[in-house]
PLY file of the C-alpha trace (Angstrom):
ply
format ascii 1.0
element vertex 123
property float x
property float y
property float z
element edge 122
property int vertex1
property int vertex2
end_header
100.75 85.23 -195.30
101.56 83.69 -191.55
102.05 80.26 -191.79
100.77 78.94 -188.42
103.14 76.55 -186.32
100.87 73.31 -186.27
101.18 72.91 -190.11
104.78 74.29 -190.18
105.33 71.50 -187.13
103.31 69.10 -189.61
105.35 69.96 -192.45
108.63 69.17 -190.35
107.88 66.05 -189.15
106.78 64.60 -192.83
110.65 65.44 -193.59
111.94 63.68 -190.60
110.00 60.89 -191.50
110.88 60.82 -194.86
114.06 61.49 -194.19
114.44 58.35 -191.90
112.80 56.30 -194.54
115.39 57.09 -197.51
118.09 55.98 -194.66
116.85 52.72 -194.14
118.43 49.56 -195.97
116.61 48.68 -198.58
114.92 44.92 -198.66
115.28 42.80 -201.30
112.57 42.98 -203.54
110.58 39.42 -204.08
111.18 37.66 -207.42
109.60 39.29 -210.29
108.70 42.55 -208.29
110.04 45.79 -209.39
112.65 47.20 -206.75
112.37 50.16 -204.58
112.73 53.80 -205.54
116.94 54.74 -204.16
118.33 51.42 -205.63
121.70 51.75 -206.15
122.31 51.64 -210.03
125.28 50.32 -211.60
129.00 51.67 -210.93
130.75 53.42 -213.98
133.10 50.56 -215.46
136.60 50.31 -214.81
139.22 52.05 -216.67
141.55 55.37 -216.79
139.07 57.98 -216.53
136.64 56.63 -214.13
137.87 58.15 -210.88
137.57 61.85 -212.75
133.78 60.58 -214.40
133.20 59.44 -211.08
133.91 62.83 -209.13
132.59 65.42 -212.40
129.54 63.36 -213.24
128.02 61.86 -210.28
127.26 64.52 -208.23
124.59 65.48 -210.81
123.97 61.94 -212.93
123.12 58.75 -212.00
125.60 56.40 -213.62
122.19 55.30 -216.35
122.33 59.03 -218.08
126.09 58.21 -218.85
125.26 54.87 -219.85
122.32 55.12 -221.95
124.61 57.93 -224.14
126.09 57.43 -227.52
128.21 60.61 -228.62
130.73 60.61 -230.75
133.93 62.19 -229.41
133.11 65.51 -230.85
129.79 65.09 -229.23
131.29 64.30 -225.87
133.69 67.09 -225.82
130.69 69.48 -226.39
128.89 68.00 -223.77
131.88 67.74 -221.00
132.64 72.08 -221.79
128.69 72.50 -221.40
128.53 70.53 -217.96
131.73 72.26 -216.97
130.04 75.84 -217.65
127.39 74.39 -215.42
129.30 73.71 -212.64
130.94 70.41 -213.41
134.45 70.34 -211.69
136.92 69.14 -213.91
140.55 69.89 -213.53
142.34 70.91 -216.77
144.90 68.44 -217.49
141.96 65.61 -216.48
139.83 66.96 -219.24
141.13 65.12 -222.34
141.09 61.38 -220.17
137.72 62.40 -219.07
136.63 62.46 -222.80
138.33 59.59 -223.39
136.88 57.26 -220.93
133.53 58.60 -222.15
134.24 57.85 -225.94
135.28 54.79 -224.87
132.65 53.34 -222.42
129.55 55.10 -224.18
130.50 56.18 -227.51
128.04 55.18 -230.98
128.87 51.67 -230.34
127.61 51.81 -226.67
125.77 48.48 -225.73
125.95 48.65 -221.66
122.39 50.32 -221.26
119.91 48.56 -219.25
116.84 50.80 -217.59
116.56 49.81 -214.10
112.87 49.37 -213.32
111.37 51.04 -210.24
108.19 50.99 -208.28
106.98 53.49 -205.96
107.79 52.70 -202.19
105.18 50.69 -200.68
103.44 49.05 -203.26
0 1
1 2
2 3
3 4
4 5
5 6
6 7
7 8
8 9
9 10
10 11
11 12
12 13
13 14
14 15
15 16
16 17
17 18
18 19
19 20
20 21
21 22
22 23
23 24
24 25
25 26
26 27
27 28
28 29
29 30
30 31
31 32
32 33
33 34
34 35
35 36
36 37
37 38
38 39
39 40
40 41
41 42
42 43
43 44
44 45
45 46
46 47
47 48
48 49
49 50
50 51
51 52
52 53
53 54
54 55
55 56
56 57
57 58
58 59
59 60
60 61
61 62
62 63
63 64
64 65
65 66
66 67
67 68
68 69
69 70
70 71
71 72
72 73
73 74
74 75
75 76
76 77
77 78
78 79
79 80
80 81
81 82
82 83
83 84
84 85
85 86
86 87
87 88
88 89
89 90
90 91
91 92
92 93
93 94
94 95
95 96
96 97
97 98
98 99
99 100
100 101
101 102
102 103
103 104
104 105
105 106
106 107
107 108
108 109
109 110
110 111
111 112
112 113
113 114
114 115
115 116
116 117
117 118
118 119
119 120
120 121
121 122
């Protein structure tokens, strides 16, 4: 099937425009409003490991599905060698601080979670 250039033209500049959208600044949402879709969550907290969760976890996660976790260490040493089989780059000798940091940060006793609520833009 031909797509025809008017819709593929169409189709083009939707992107653009959506594109230009998701690089504006976000305004601050009014008091008691829900904020915009692309808020930036929270950072990963400080501490030896973060640079390494930072560049092996981010590129996928948003810093909430790292938060909202739990494992144990056993759990989060399973987890860090199945993201790594994925595709997760993390250097050997970096490995064991990785686990560490996450153990640490967002093991069982894990209270940092909190969902950031979003609306849909323009509403």
């Amino acid at each position: 099937m031909r797509t025809r250039p008017a819709v593929l033209g169409a189709a083009l500049a939707g992107a653009v425009v959506l594109l230009a959208a998701a690089e504006k600044a976000p305004t601050p949402a009014p008091a008691g409003s829900l904020p915009e879709l692309g808020t930036v969550l929270h950072p990963l907290p400080d501490g030896p490991g973060k640079s390494v969760a930072d560049a092996a976890c981010l590129n996928c996660h948003s810093s909430d599905i790292l938060r909202q976790q739990r494992l144990t260490e056993k759990q989060w040493q399973a987890s860090v060698t199945k993201m790594i089989g994925w595709g997760a780059v993390v250097p050997d000798d970096q490995r064991d601080a990785l686990i560490a940091y996450l153990v640490q940060n967002f093991g069982p006793d894990n209270d940092r979670f909190e969902p950031v609520s979003a609306r849909p833009v323009g509403r």
